[in-house]
C-alpha positions in Angstrom: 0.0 0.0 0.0 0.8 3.4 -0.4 0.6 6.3 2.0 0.9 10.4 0.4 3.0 12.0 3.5 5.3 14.8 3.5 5.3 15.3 0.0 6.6 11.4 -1.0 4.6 8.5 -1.2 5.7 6.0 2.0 5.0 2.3 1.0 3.8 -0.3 3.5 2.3 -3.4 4.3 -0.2 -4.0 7.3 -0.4 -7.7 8.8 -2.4 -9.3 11.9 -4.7 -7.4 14.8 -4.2 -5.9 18.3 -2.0 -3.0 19.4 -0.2 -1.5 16.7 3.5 -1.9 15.9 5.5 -0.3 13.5 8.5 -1.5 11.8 11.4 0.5 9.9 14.3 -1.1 8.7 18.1 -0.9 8.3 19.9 1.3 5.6 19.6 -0.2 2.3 16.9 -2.6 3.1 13.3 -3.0 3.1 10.3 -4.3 5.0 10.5 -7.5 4.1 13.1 -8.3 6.7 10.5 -8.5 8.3 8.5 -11.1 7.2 9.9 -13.7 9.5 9.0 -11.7 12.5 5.8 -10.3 11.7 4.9 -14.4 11.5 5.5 -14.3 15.3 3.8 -11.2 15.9 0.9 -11.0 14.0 -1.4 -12.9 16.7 -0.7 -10.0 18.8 -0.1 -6.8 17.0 -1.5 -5.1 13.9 1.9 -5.0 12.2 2.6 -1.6 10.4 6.3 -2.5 7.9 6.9 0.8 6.2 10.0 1.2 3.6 11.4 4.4 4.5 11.8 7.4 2.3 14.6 6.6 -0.8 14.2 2.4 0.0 12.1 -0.2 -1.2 9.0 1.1 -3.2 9.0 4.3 -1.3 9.7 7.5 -3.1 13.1 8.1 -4.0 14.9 11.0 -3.2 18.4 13.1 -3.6 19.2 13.5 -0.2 18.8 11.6 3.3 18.2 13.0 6.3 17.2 11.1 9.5 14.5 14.3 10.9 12.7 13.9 7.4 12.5 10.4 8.0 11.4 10.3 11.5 8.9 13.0 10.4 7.5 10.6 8.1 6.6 8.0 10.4 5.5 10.6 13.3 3.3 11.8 10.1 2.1 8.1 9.5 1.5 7.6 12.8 -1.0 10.5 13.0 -2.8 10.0 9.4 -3.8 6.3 10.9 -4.1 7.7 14.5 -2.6 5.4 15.6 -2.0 5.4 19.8 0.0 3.7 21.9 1.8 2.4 19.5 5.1 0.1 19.5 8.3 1.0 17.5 10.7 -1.1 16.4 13.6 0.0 14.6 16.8 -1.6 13.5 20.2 0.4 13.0 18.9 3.4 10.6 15.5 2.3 11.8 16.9 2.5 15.4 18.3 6.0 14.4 14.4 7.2 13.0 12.6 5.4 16.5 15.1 7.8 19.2 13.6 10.7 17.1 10.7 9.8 16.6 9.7 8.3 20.4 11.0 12.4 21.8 8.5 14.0 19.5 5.6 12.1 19.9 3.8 11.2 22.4 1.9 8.1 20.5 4.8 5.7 21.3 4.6 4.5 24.7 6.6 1.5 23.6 10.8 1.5 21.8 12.4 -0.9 20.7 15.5 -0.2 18.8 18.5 -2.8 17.4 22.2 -1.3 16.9 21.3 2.3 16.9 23.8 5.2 17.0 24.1 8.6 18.2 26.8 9.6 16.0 28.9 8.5 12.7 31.8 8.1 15.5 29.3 5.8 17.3 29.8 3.1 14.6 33.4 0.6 14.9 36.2 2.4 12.8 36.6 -0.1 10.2 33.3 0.1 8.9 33.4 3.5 8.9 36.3 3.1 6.5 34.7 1.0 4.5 31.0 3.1 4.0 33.6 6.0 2.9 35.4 4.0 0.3 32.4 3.2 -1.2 31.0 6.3 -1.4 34.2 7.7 -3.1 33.9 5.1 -5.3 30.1 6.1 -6.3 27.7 8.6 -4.5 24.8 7.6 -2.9 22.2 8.9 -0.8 22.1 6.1 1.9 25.8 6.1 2.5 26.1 9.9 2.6 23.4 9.8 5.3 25.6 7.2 7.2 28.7 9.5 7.1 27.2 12.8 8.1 24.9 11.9 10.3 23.2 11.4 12.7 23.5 14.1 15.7 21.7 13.1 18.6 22.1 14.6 21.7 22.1 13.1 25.4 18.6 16.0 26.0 17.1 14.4 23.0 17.6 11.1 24.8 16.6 11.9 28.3 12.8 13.6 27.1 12.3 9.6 25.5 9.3 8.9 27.8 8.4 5.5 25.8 9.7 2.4 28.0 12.7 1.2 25.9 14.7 -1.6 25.0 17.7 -1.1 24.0 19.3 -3.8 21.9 22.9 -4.7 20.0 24.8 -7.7 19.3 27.8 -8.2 21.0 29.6 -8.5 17.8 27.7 -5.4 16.7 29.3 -2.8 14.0 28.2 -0.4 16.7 30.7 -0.1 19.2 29.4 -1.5 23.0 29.9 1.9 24.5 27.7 3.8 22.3 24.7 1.2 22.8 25.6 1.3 26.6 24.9 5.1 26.7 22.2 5.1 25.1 20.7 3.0 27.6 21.4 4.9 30.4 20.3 8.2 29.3 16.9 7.4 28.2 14.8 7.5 31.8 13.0 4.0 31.4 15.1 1.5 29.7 16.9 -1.9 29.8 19.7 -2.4 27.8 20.7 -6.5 26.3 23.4 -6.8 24.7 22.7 -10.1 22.6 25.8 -12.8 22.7 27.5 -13.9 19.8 25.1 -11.4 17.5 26.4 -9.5 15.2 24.8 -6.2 13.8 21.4 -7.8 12.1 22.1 -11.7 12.4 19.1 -11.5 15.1 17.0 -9.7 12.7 17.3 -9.9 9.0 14.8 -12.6 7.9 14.9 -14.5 11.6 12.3 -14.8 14.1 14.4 -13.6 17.1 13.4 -10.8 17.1 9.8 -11.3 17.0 10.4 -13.4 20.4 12.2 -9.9 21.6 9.5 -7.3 20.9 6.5 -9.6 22.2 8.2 -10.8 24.8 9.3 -6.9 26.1 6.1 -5.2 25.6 3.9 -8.3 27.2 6.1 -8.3 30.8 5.0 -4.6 30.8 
């Protein structure tokens, strides 16, 4: 389906009934990451998978930024007023939820997988390699991943959603980063997932699924 927001077309997919729960994905990828997941939380949630703005079947653009793509989904979220809603976002879709969940007051719920604060905040080496490939060829997505984002510890600590906070341990975000994170948002709990790497947990697995239900359910 297709939602008009913000001047681009958003595209999405809606799957089961209950609370709702909306899903953005990684940098590069779409909602059908997914798929696997949604199997687990369908029963439970009405599942709301959007492609971000410049990915999947959404509208394609010039230029990222992560405020213009946290406005999207704040503006999704309104159109369907939807309320206490569940986010779950994983790395760029991490990025999107911390924005989104301190400017709207609709998610009571965040969940967010290998998120960052900063460029710095990812390990060095990919760093080095997102900025070879850019030289190599421009694009949008890894642009976005170099010069942004720029969130700030007061951004963090008006979060009023109860939060997870998830990584791998063998996470292309650095440990520290994921750590502080944790601690600055008022309600949180932090897991950092053994022998995980950044979306082995995630991409196409059922994992999780098991995460998100089994977080929002014990509270």
């Amino acid at each position: 389906m297709i939602e008009h927001i913000n001047g681009i077309d958003i595209n999405y997919e809606i799957t089961g009934s209950g609370r709702p729960l909306v899903m953005i994905h990684g940098n590069g990828e779409d909602h059908t990451i997914f798929d696997e997941s949604v199997e687990i939380l369908k029963d439970s949630f009405t599942c709301y998978c959007l492609d971000s703005r410049g990915h999947g079947a959404s509208t394609k653009v010039p230029v990222l930024h992560y405020t213009d793509m946290a406005e999207d989904v704040i503006r999704f979220i309104e159109k369907h007023d939807l309320n206490d809603v569940v986010f779950y976002g994983f790395s760029d879709g991490g990025i999107i939820g911390l924005i989104a969940a301190a400017k709207c007051p609709r998610i009571t719920k965040l969940i967010v997988s290998g998120a960052n604060l900063t460029p710095r905040g990812a390990k060095l080496w990919i760093r080095v390699v997102i900025n070879a490939k850019n030289i190599v060829k421009k694009d949008p997505m890894l642009e976005l991943m170099i010069k942004e984002p720029h969130i700030s510890d007061d951004l963090l600590k008006s979060i009023r959603a109860d939060t997870l906070v998830l990584a791998g341990s063998k996470d292309l975000i650095r440990e520290g980063e994921t750590r502080h994170i944790a601690r600055c948002i008022p309600k949180s709990e932090l897991k950092i997932l053994k022998g995980e790497t950044h979306g082995s947990y995630i991409e196409h697995n059922e994992k999780i699924g098991h995460l998100i239900r089994d977080f929002v359910c014990k509270n």
